[in-house]
C-alpha positions as CSV (number, residue, x, y, z in Angstrom):
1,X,238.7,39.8,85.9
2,X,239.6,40.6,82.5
3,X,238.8,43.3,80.6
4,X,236.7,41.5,78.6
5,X,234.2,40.3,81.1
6,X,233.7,43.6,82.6
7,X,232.4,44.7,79.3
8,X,229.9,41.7,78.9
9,X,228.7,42.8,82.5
10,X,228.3,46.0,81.8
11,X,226.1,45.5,78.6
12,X,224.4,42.4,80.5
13,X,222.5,44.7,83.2
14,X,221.0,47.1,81.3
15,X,219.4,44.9,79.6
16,X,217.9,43.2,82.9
17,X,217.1,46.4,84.1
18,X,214.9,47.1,80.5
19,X,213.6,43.5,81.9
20,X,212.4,44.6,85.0
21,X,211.3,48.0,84.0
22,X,209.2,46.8,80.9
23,X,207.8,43.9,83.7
24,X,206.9,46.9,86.3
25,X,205.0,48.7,83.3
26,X,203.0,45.7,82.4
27,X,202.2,45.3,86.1
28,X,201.3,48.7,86.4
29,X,198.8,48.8,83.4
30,X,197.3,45.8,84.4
31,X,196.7,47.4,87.7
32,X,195.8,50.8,85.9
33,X,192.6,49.3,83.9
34,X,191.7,46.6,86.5
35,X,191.0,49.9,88.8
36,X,189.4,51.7,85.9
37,X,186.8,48.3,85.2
38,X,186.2,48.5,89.0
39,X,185.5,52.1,89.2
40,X,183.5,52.4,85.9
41,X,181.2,49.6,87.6
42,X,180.8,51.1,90.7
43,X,179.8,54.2,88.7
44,X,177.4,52.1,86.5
45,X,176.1,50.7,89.4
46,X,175.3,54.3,91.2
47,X,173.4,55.7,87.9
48,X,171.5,52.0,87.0
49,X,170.5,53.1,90.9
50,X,170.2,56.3,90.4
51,X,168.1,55.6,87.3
52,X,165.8,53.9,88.6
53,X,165.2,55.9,91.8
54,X,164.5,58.6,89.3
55,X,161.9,56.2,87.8
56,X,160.1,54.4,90.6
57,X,160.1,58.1,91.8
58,X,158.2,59.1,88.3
59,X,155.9,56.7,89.2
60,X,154.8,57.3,92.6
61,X,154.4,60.6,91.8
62,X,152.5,60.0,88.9
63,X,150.1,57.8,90.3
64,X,149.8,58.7,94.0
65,X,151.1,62.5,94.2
66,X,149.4,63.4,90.9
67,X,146.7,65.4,93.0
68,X,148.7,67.2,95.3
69,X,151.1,68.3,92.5
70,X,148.4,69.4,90.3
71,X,146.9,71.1,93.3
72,X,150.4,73.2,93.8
73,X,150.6,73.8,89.9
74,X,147.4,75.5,90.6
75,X,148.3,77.5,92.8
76,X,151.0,78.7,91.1
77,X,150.0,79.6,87.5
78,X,145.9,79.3,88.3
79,X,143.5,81.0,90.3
80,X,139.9,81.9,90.3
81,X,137.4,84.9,91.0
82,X,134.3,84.5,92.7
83,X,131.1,85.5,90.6
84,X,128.4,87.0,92.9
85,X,125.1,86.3,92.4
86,X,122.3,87.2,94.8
87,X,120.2,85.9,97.5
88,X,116.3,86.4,97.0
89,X,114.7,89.8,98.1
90,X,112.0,89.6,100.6
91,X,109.4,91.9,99.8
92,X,106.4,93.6,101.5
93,X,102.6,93.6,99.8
94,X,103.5,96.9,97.4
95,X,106.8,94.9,96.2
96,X,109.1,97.3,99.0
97,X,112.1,95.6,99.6
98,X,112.2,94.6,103.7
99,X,115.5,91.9,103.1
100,X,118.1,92.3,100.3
101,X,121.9,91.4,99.4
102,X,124.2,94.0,98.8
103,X,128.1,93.9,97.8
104,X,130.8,94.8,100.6
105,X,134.4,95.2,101.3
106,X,137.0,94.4,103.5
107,X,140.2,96.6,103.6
108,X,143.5,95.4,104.6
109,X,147.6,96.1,104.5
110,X,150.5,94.9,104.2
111,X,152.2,96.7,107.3
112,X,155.3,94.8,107.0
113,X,156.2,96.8,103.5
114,X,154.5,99.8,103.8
115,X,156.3,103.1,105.0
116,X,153.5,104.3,107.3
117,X,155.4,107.5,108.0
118,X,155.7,108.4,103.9
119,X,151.8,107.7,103.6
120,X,150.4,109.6,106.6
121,X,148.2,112.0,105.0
122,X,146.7,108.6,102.9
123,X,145.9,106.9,106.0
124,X,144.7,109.6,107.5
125,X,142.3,110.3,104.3
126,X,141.8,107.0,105.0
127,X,140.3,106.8,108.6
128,X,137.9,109.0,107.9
129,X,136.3,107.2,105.1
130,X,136.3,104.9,107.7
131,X,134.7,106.6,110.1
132,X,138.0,105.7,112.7
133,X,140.3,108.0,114.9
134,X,143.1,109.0,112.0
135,X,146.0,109.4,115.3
136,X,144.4,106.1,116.3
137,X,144.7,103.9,113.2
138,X,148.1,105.3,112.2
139,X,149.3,104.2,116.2
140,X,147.6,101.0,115.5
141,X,149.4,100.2,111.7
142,X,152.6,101.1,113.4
143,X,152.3,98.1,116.1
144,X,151.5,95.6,113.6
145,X,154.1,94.5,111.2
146,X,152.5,91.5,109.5
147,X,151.4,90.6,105.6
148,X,148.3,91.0,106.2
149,X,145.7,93.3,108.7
150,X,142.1,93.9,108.5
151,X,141.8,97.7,108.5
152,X,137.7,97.8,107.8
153,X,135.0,95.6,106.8
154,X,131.5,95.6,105.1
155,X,132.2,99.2,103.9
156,X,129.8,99.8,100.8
157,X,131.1,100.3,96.9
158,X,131.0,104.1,96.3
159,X,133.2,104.2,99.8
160,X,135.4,101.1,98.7
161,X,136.3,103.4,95.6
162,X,136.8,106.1,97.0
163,X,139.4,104.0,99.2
164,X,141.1,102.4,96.4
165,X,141.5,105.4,94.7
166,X,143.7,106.5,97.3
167,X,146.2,104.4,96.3
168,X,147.8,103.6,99.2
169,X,150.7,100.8,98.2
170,X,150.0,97.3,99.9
171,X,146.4,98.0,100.2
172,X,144.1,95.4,99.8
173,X,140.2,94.6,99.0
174,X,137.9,91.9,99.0
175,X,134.1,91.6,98.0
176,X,131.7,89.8,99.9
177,X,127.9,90.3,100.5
178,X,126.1,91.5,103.3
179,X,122.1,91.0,104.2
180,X,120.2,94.1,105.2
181,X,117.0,94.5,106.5
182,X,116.0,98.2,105.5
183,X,113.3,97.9,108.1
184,X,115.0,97.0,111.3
185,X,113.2,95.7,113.5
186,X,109.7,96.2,112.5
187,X,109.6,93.0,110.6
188,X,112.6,90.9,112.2
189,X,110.4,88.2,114.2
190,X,109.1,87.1,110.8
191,X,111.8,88.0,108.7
192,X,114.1,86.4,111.2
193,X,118.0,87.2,110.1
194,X,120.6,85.1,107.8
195,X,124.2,84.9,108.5
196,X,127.2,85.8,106.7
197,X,127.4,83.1,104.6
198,X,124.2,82.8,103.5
199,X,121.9,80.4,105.0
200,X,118.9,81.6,106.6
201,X,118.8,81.0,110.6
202,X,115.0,82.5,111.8
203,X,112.0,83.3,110.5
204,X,111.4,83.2,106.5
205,X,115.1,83.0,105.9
206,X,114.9,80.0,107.4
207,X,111.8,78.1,106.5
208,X,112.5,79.4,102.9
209,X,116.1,79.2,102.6
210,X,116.0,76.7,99.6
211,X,113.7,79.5,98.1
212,X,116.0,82.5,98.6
213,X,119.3,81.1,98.7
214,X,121.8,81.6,95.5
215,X,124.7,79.9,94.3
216,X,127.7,82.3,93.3
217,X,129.8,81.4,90.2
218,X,133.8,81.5,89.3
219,X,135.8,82.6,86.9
220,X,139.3,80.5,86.3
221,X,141.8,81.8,84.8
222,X,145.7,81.3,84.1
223,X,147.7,83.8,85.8
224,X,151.7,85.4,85.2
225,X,154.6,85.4,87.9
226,X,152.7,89.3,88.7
227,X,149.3,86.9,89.6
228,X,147.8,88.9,86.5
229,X,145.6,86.8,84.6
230,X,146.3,86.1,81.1
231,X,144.3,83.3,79.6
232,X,140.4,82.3,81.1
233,X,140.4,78.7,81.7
234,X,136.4,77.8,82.9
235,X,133.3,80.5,83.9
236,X,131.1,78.7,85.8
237,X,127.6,80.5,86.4
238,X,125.8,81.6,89.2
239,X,122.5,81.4,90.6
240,X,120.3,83.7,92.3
241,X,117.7,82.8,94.6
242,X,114.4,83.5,94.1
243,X,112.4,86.5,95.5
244,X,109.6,86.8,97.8
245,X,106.7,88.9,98.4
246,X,104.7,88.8,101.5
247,X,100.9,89.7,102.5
248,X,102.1,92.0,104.8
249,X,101.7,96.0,105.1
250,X,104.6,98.2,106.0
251,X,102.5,100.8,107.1
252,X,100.4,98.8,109.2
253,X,103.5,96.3,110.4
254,X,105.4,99.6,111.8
255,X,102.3,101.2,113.7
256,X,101.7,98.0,115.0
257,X,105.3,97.8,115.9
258,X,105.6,100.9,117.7
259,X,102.0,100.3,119.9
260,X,103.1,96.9,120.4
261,X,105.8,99.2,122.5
262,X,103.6,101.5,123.9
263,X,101.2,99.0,125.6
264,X,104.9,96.8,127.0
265,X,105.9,100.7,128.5
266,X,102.2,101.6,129.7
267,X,101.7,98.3,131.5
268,X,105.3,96.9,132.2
269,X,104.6,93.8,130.8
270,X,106.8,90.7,130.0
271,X,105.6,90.9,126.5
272,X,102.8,92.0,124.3
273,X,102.1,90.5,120.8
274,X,99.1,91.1,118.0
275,X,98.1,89.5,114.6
276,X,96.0,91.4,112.3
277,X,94.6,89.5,109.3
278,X,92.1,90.0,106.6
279,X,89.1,89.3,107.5
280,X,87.4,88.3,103.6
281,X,90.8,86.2,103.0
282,X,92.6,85.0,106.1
283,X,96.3,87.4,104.8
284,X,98.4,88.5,107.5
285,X,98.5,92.0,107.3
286,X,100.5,93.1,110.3
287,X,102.2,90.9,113.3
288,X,105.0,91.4,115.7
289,X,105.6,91.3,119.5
290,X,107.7,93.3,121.9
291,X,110.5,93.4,122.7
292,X,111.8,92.9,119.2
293,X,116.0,92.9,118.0
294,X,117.5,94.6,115.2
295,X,117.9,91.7,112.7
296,X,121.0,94.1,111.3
297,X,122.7,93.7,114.8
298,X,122.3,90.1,115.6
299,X,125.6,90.3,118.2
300,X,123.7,92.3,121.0
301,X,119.9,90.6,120.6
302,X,118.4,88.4,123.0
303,X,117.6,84.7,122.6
304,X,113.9,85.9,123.9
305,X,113.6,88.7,121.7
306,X,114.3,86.8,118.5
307,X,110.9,84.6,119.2
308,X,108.3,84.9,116.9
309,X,105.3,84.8,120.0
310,X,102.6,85.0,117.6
311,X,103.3,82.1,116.2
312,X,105.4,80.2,119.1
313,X,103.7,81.2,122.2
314,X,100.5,79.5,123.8
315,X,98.5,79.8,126.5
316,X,94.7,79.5,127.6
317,X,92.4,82.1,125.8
318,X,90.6,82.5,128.3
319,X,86.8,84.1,128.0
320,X,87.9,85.5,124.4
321,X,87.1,81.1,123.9
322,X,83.4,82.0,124.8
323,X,82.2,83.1,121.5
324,X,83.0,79.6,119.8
325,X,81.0,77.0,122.2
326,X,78.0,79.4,122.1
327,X,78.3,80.0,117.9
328,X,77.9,76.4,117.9
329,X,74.7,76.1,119.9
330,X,73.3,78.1,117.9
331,X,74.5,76.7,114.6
332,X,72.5,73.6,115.5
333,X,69.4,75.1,116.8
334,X,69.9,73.9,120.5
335,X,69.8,77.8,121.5
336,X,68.9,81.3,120.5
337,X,69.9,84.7,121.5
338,X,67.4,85.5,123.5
339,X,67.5,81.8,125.6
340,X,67.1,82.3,128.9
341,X,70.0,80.5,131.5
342,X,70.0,80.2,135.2
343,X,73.5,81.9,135.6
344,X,73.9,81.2,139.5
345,X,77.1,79.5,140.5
346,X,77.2,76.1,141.3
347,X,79.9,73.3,141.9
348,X,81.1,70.7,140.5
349,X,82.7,68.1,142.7
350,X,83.9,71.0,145.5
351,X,85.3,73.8,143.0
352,X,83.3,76.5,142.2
353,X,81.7,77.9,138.7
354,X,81.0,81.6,139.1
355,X,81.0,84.6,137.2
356,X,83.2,88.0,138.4
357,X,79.5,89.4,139.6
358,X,76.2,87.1,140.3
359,X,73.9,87.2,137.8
360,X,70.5,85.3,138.6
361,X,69.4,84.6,134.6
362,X,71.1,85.6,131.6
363,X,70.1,85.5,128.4
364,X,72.8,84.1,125.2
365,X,73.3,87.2,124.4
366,X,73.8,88.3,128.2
367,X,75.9,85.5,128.4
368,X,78.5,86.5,126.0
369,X,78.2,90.3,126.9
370,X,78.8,89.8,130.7
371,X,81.6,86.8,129.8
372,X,79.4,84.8,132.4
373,X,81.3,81.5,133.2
374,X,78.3,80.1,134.5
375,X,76.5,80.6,131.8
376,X,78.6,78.8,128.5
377,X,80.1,75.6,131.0
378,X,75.6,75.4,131.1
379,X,75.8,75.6,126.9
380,X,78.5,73.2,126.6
381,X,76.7,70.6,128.8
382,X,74.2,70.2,125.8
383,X,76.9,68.0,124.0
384,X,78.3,65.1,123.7
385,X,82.3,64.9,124.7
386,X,83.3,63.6,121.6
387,X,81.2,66.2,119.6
388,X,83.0,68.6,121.8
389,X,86.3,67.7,120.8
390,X,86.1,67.3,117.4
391,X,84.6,70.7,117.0
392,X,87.3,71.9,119.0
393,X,89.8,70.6,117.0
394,X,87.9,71.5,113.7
395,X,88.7,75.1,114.8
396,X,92.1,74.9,115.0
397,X,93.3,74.2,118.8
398,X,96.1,71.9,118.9
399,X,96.8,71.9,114.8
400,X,99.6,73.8,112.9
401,X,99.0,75.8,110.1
402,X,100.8,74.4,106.9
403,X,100.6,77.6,105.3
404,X,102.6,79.6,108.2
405,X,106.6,79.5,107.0
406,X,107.6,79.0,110.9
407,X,107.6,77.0,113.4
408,X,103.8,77.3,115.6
409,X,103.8,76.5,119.0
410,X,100.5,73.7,119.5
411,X,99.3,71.4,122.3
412,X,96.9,68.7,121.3
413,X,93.6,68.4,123.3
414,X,93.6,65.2,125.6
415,X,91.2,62.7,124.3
416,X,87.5,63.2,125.0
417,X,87.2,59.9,127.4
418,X,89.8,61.3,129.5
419,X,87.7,64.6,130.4
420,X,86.1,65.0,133.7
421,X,83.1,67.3,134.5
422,X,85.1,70.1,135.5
423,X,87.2,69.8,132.2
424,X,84.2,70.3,130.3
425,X,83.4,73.0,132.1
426,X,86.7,75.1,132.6
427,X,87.1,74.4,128.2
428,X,83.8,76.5,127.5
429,X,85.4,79.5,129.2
430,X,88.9,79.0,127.2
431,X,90.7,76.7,130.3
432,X,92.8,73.2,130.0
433,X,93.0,74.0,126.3
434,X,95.9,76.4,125.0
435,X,96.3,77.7,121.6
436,X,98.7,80.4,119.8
437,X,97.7,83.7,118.7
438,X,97.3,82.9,114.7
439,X,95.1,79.9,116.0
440,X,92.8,81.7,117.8
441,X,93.0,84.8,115.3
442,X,92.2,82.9,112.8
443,X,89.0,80.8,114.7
444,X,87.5,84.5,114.3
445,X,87.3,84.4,111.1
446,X,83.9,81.8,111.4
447,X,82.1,85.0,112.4
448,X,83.4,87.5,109.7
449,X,83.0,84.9,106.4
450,X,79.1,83.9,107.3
451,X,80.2,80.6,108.9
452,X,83.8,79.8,107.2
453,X,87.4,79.1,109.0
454,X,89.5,80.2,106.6
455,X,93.2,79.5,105.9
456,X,95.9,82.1,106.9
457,X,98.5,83.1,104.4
458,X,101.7,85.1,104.9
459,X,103.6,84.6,101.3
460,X,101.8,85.9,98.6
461,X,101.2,83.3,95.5
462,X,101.3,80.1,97.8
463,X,98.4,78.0,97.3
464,X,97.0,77.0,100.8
465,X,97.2,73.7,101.6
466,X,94.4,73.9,104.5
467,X,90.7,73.7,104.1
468,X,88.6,76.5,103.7
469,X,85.9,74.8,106.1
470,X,82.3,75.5,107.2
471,X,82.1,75.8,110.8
472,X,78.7,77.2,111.8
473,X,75.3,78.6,109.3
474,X,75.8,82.5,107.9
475,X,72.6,83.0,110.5
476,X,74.8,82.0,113.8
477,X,77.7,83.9,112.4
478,X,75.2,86.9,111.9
479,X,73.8,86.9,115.5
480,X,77.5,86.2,117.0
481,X,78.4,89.4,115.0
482,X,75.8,91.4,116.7
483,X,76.1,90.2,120.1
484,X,80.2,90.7,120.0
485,X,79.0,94.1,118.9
486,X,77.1,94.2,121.8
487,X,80.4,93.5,124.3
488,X,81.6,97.1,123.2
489,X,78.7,99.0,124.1
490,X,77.7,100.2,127.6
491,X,77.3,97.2,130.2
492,X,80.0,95.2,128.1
493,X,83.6,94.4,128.6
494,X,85.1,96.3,125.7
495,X,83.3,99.5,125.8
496,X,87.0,101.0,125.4
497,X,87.2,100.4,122.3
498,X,86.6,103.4,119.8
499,X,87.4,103.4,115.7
500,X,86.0,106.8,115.1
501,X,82.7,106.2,113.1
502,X,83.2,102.2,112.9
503,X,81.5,100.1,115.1
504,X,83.5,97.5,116.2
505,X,83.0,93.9,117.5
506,X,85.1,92.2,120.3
507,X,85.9,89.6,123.1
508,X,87.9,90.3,126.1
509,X,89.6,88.0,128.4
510,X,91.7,87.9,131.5
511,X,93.2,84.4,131.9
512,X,95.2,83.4,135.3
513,X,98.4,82.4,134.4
514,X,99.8,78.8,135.6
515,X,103.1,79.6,138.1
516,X,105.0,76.4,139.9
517,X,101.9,74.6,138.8
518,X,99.5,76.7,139.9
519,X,97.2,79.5,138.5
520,X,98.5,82.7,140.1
521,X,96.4,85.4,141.7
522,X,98.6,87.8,140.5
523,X,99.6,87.6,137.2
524,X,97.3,87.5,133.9
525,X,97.0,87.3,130.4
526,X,95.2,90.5,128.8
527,X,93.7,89.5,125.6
528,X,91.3,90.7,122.9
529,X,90.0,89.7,119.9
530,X,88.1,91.8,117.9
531,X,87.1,92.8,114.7
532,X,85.3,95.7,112.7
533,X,83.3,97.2,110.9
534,X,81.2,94.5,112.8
535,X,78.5,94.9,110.0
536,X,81.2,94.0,107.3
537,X,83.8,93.3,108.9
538,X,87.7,94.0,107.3
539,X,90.3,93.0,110.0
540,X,90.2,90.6,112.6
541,X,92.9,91.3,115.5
542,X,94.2,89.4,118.2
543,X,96.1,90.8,121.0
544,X,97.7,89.2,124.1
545,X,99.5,91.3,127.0
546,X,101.3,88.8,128.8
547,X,101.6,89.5,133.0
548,X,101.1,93.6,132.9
549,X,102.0,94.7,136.5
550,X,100.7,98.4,136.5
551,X,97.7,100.0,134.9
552,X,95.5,97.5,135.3
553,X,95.6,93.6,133.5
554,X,91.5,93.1,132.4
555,X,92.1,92.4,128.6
556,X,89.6,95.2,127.8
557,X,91.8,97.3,129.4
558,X,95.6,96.8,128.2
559,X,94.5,96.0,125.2
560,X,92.4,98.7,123.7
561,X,94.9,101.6,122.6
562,X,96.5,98.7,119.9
563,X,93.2,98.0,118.7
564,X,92.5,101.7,118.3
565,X,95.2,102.9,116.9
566,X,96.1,100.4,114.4
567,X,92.4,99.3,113.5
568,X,92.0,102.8,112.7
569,X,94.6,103.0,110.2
570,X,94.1,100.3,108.6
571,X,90.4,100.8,107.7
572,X,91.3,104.2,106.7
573,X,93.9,102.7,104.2
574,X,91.8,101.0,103.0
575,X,89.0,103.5,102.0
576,X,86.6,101.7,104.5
577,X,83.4,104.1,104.9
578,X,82.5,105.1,107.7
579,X,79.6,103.6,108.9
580,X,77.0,105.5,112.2
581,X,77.5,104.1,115.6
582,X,74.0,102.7,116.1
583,X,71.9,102.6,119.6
584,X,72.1,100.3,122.0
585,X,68.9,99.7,121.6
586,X,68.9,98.7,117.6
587,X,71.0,95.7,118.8
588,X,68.7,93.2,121.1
């Protein structure tokens, strides 16, 4: 090869390889932004995704998360404080509160971040306020590490100060109200109790709970990161309930209360219970039964104990039924007081009408002074069955009292058509008929208003919604007057009964009590109902001793010592005068 030619090779390949290498960078650029357009898409693609994730997102929780994100804003940045207002007081006849709200506090700690050992002498301060064991609450603190641990509640304000001012770090209060019945339990089977939130569950709290009950307020505010507030959003108003005032006397409701316990000890009884009202205007001044509960310590009362047996419990009055057959009878001129009955017992069918003792005659007024059986089944036979009943339920048996703010136990009479002989006869003495004690309390009152049942009241201002009705002529209340007189003087049943200068006026009765559907031999139903003075008469009482089992069970009796005792005060409350215990023999 010559020279020549191995120059032109020489110059020849570089100039390929500039070829090849200027190809290869073409290629490679190419390449380059063919990836990048690929990549750049892919990335597009992601945030067009992404994008709208973001947005449908947006909207869900716009439209459908909207309340549960507003909810935990709340939380967050606003809170609220309740406003306390106040459930209505319940009040006695001189406007003494008997059931009223008052603020409380519970006490807690954080035990988690509080350095028990640094804060002894705090805790111990502490304990005592809270009437605990000091060695005992620190030993307690110690063995619970949590956020949050009740130390105390329902402690009173002054105390919850002095507390707080303690400043123990992590501690912790919260208001709340509490219901507290000043009286205990001398007024808690009317009263009846309410809970902790509230809402009346016996008694007057219950029937009136729409009365009493309040509505508390809030306060909403915006609060910093430190949960101080900073800015009020809303104050929404309370509402306190409204206040009551009752026809009832303290001093009267807590003698009657504690003989109500002396006559349940004296006799063993199941129960005793008594209603005294005014006679002129049908107000309940007094009423309870034993055994009673602590409305202020609901956790260790009895079911039992909580019932209001005045007004829940009935049963068959028994002889103190007499007077009310006989008032009639006279009423309409079919009798006297001095008619004369054959008062021998008799039968009807093959049971037996007698009397405790055989009397041959009696007169009306012997009739009701000797509670002869015999003789009202022979007063009742002078009437119709139908005239009977109506009268009967004119009176009150088997009709609840729309003024009364609880529930009355009542049994309707059966219908007159269904009556045998011996159900017309049993009824005149206070059998096959049962009424409560307000019921038959309140029949009395015929005898003390010259002829007129009048309404029974228990909440002072409530206009009565039952008739004031005329039941018999002032002339047949005047003689039944005279003759119940007559029941507490010597040959009566009630000659026990002594007021100190007042002459009183009364009905006993000792009803067999039904057991496994039969009356019982051996246990009873004391009762008395009586009123004085006789000649104007200010109270009317009812009393029921239900199965005494030592002492005796006649309701002259078991009875007497409540009439005494509370009748006595309460005529001397009320400036009564005195009025000479007349002869037997002025009264004929």
């Amino acid at each position: 090869m010559s020279i020549k030619n191995v120059f032109q090779n020489i110059e020849k390949k570089p100039k390929e390889d500039k070829e090849k290498l200027d190809l290869k960078v073409k290629k490679s650029k190419e390449t380059f932004f063919k990836r990048y357009i690929k990549r750049d898409k892919v990335i597009l693609a992601f945030l067009v995704v992404l994008f709208m994730s973001l947005f449908l997102r947006g909207i869900h929780m716009n439209y459908y998360d909207s309340e549960f994100l507003n909810a935990e804003l709340n939380k967050r940045i606003i809170n609220n404080k309740t406003l306390y207002s106040t459930r209505g007081t319940i009040y006695d006849n001189n406007k003494t509160p008997i059931a009223m709200t008052y603020q409380v506090s519970k006490i807690s700690l954080n035990t988690y971040h509080l350095n028990i050992d640094k804060h002894t002498d705090k805790l111990k301060e502490l304990a005592i306020l809270i009437n605990e064991n000091p060695e005992k609450l620190i030993s307690d603190l110690k063995k619970e590490k949590k956020n949050y641990v009740i130390v105390a509640k329902n402690i009173d304000l002054p105390t919850n100060n002095k507390i707080v001012n303690l400043k123990i770090p992590t501690l912790n209060y919260e208001l709340s109200q509490k219901r507290y019945y000043p009286m205990g339990e001398v007024y808690s089977q009317i009263i009846g109790f309410a809970d902790s939130y509230g809402q009346g569950i016996e008694g007057i709290e219950l029937s009136k709970n729409e009365l009493l009950k309040n509505t508390n307020g809030k306060d909403i505010y915006i609060q910093d990161g430190n949960k101080q507030p900073i800015a009020s959003v809303e104050t929404i108003k309370g509402t306190n309930g409204k206040d009551i005032e009752l026809t009832i006397d303290t001093t009267i409701q807590t003698i009657l209360n504690d003989e109500l316990k002396n006559i349940y000890e004296k006799f063993k009884a199941d129960n005793v219970s008594a209603v005294l009202i005014d006679a002129k205007n049908g107000d309940i001044i007094a009423m309870g039964s034993y055994p009673t509960f602590d409305p202020n310590n609901i956790s260790v009362s009895k079911q039992e104990d909580r019932k209001n047996r005045v007004a829940l419990d009935i049963f068959e009055p028994g002889s103190t039924f007499k007077p009310f057959i006989v008032a009639k009878a006279l009423s309409d001129g079919k009798i006297n007081k001095d008619t004369m009955f054959n008062t021998r017992p008799y039968t009807i069918g093959k049971f037996p009408v007698r009397d405790t003792h055989v009397y041959e005659q009696l007169t009306t007024t012997g009739i009701i002074q000797k509670s002869s059986n015999v003789g009202t089944s022979k007063i009742i036979a002078k009437y119709p069955r139908k005239e009977v009943h109506e009268f009967f339920s004119d009176i009150g048996v088997g009709h609840r009292m729309k003024q009364i703010p609880f529930y009355q136990g009542s049994r309707k009479i059966k219908s007159a058509d269904k009556w045998g002989d011996l159900d017309v006869a049993v009824m005149s003495f206070g059998y096959s008929l049962e009424m409560n004690l307000l019921q038959l309390a309140r029949a009395y009152t015929m005898f003390t208003t010259d002829g007129k049942l009048l309404p029974l009241r228990l909440i002072k201002g409530e206009k009565s919604e039952d008739e004031v009705k005329q039941m018999i002529t002032p002339k047949a209340a005047k003689d039944m007057r005279e003759m119940l007189h007559i029941v507490t003087l010597k040959g009566g049943t009630a000659t026990m009964l002594n007021l100190d200068g007042f002459n009183a006026a009364a009905k006993t009765g000792t009803a067999r009590k039904v057991v496994n559907g039969k009356y019982s031999p051996n246990q009873h139903s004391g009762l008395l109902v009586g009123f004085a003075p006789y000649e104007n008469p200010q109270f009317i009482m009812a009393i029921r001793v239900d199965s005494p089992k030592q002492g005796g069970y006649y309701g002259g009796v078991v009875s007497s010592d409540l009439f005494n005792n509370v009748g006595k005060e309460f005529l001397r409350k009320r400036g009564t005068i005195p009025t000479e215990k007349p002869s037997e023999e002025k009264i004929k």
